[in-house]
N, C-alpha and C positions, 0 to 999 in steps of 0.2 A: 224281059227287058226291065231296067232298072228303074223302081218307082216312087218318086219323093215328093209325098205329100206334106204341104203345111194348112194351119186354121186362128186367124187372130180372133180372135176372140174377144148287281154285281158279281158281283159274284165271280169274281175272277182270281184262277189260279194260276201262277207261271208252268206254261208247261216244261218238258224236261230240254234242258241245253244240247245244245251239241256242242261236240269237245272241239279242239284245237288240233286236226290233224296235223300230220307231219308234212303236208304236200302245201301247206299253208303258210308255216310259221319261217320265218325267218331264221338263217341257222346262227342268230345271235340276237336275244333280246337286250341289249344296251340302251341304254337312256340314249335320246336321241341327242346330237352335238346343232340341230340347228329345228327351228322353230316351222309351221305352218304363217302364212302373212294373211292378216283378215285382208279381204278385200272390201269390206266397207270399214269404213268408220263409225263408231259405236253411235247409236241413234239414238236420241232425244225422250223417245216415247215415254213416261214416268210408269206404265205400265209394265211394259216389257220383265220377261224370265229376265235376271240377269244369270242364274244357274241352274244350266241346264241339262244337270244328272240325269242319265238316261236307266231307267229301272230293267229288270232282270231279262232277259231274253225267251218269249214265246215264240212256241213251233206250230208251225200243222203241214201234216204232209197227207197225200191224196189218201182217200179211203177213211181218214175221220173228220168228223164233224168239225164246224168252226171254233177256233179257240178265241174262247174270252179274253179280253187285253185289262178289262176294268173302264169304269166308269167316263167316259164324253167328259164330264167338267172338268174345266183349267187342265185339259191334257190333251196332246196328241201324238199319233202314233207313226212311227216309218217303217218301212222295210229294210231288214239289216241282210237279209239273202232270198233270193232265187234259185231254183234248182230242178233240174229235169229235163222230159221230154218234151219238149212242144213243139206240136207238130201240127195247131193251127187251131181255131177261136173254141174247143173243146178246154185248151189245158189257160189254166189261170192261175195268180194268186192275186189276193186283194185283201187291202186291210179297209172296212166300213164300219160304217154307225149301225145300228140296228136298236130300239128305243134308246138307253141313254148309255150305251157300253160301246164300245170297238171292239170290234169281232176280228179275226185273219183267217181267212179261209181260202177255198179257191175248188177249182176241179179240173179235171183231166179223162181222157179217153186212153192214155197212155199209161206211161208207167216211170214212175219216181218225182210227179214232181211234189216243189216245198217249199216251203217259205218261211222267215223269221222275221220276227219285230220286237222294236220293243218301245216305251213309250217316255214323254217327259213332261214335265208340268208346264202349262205355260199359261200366259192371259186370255188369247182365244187363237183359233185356226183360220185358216181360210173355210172358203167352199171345196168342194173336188173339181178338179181338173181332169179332161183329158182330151187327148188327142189319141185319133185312129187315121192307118193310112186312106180314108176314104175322104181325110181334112182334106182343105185346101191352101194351107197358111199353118205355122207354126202356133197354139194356142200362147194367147198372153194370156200370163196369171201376175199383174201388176208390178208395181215397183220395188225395185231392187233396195233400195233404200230400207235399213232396219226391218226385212222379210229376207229369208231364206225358204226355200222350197224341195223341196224331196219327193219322190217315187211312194206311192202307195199301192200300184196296183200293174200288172202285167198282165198279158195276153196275146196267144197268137203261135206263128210259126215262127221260129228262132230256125234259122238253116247255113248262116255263115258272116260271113262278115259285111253282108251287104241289109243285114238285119239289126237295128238296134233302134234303143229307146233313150231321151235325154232331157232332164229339167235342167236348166241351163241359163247364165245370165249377156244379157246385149244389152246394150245401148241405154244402161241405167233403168232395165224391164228383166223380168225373167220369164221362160217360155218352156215351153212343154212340146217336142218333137220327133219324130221317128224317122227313118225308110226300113222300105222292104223291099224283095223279090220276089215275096212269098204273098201269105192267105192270114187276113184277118187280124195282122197285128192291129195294139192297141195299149195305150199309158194313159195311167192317171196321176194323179200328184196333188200335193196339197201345199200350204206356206202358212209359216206362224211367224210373231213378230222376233226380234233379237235384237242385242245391242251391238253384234259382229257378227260374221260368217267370215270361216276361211277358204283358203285359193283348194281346188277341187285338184283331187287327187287321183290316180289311174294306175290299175294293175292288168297286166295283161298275163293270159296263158305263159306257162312254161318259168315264169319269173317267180322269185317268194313275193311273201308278203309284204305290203308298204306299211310304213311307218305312219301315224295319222294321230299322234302326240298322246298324252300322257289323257287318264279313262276322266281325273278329281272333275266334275261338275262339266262334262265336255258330251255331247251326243252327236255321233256319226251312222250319215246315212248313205244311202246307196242314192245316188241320180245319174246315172249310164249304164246302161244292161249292154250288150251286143255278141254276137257268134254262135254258133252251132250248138242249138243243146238238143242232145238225143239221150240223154240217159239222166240216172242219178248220178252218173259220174264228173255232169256239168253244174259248175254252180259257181256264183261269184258270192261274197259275203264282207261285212263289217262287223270285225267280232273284239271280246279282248282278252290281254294276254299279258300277265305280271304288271298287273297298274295300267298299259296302254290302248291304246284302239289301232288296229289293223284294218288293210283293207285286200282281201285277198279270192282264192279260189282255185277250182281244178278244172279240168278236161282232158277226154278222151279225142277230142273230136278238132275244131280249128277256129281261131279268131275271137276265143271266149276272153271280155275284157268289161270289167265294170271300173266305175267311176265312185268315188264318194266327197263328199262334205264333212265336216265338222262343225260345230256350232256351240 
């Protein structure tokens, strides 16, 4: 039976990229003919990143250790892909603090899964968020207004399309939400200040890759995971490709669609 929970509420090295397969890319990278629209209007804050270069893309996939992202101050980190088996509160990835670095790590009982991030300067982060389907109410993580919010963490059984996870904006708030039919899902999320955020973006299985504009001083993240992941052959991803940012992914299996942002 279907079940929808809500809850209101250094030393670091990049490790090695992953390429730009062919089941990804778009079979024409051309300058894009029309733009992304902020959905806000640039916020006042005198603090605020106004650019928001997102630096080189770290890996970790199950069976090694967590990778170093570099140092907590004036920076925080997203998740730019998921990928793998999960098949219930065993398999993870999570990007955390751990004394003054960001770590991305995760674990599994199965096999393939992985995660990528990569990180941006900014004035300061939020807290972490999350929501697990055991909430009762969608978590708020506050005002929409000059904050944007992103995916930092996953967990759980992913088994079709009645399984997903979603940092998302309402009613001038943003919120942190899931369902499942499964065991143990679970999202976390975090939000830094901005002077915009753009309208959120969706790729689904069997489609190329979306368009998510030009890389110059722009950082895109993942905030909608959902569908079947049973292997290394599932993954959704924000990656880039001749100057731009994409937002794309594969499957073997059904329903596999993530969401992202830009900022």
């Amino acid at each position: 039976m279907s079940k929808l929970r809500h809850l209101v509420f250094a030393l670091s090295m990049p490790a090695v990229l992953w390429g730009c397969g062919p089941e990804d890319l778009p079979s024409e990278l051309s300058e894009p003919t029309t733009t992304a629209v902020a959905e806000q209007a640039p916020a006042t804050l005198e603090d605020q990143t106004q650019e928001l270069a997102a630096t080189a893309e770290y890996t970790w996939s199950q069976g090694n250790g967590a990778t170093p992202l570099g140092a907590t101050a004036n920076r925080a980190c997203f998740l730019t892909r998921v990928g793998g088996d999960f098949e219930g509160g065993g398999e993870r990835v999570d990007i955390y603090e751990s004394g003054s670095s960001w770590y991305l790590g995760g674990g599994s009982s199965q096999s393939g899964i992985n995660g990528a991030s990569r990180c941006a300067s900014v004035s300061s982060y939020s807290q972490q968020y999350e929501w697990t389907q055991a909430s009762n109410y969608p978590t708020y993580m506050g005002t929409a207004t000059g904050r944007v919010c992103f995916l930092t963490g996953l967990a759980g059984k992913l088994h079709g399309g009645g399984e997903w996870v979603h940092a998302y904006v309402e009613g001038g708030s943003w919120y942190l939400n899931g369902n499942t039919n499964q065991t143990s899902l679970r999202a976390r999320a975090r939000c830094i200040n901005v002077a915009s955020y753009e309208s959120e973006v969706t790729w689904n299985q069997g489609n190329s890759a979306a368009l998510l504009g030009a890389v110059t001083n722009r950082s895109c993240a993942l905030t909608y995971v959902k569908g079947k992941f049973e292997g290394g052959g599932e993954y959704v991803r924000t990656f880039q490709s001749n100057g731009y940012w994409y937002l794309g992914g594969n499957s073997g299996q059904v329903s596999v669609t993530g969401r992202a942002r830009c900022f």
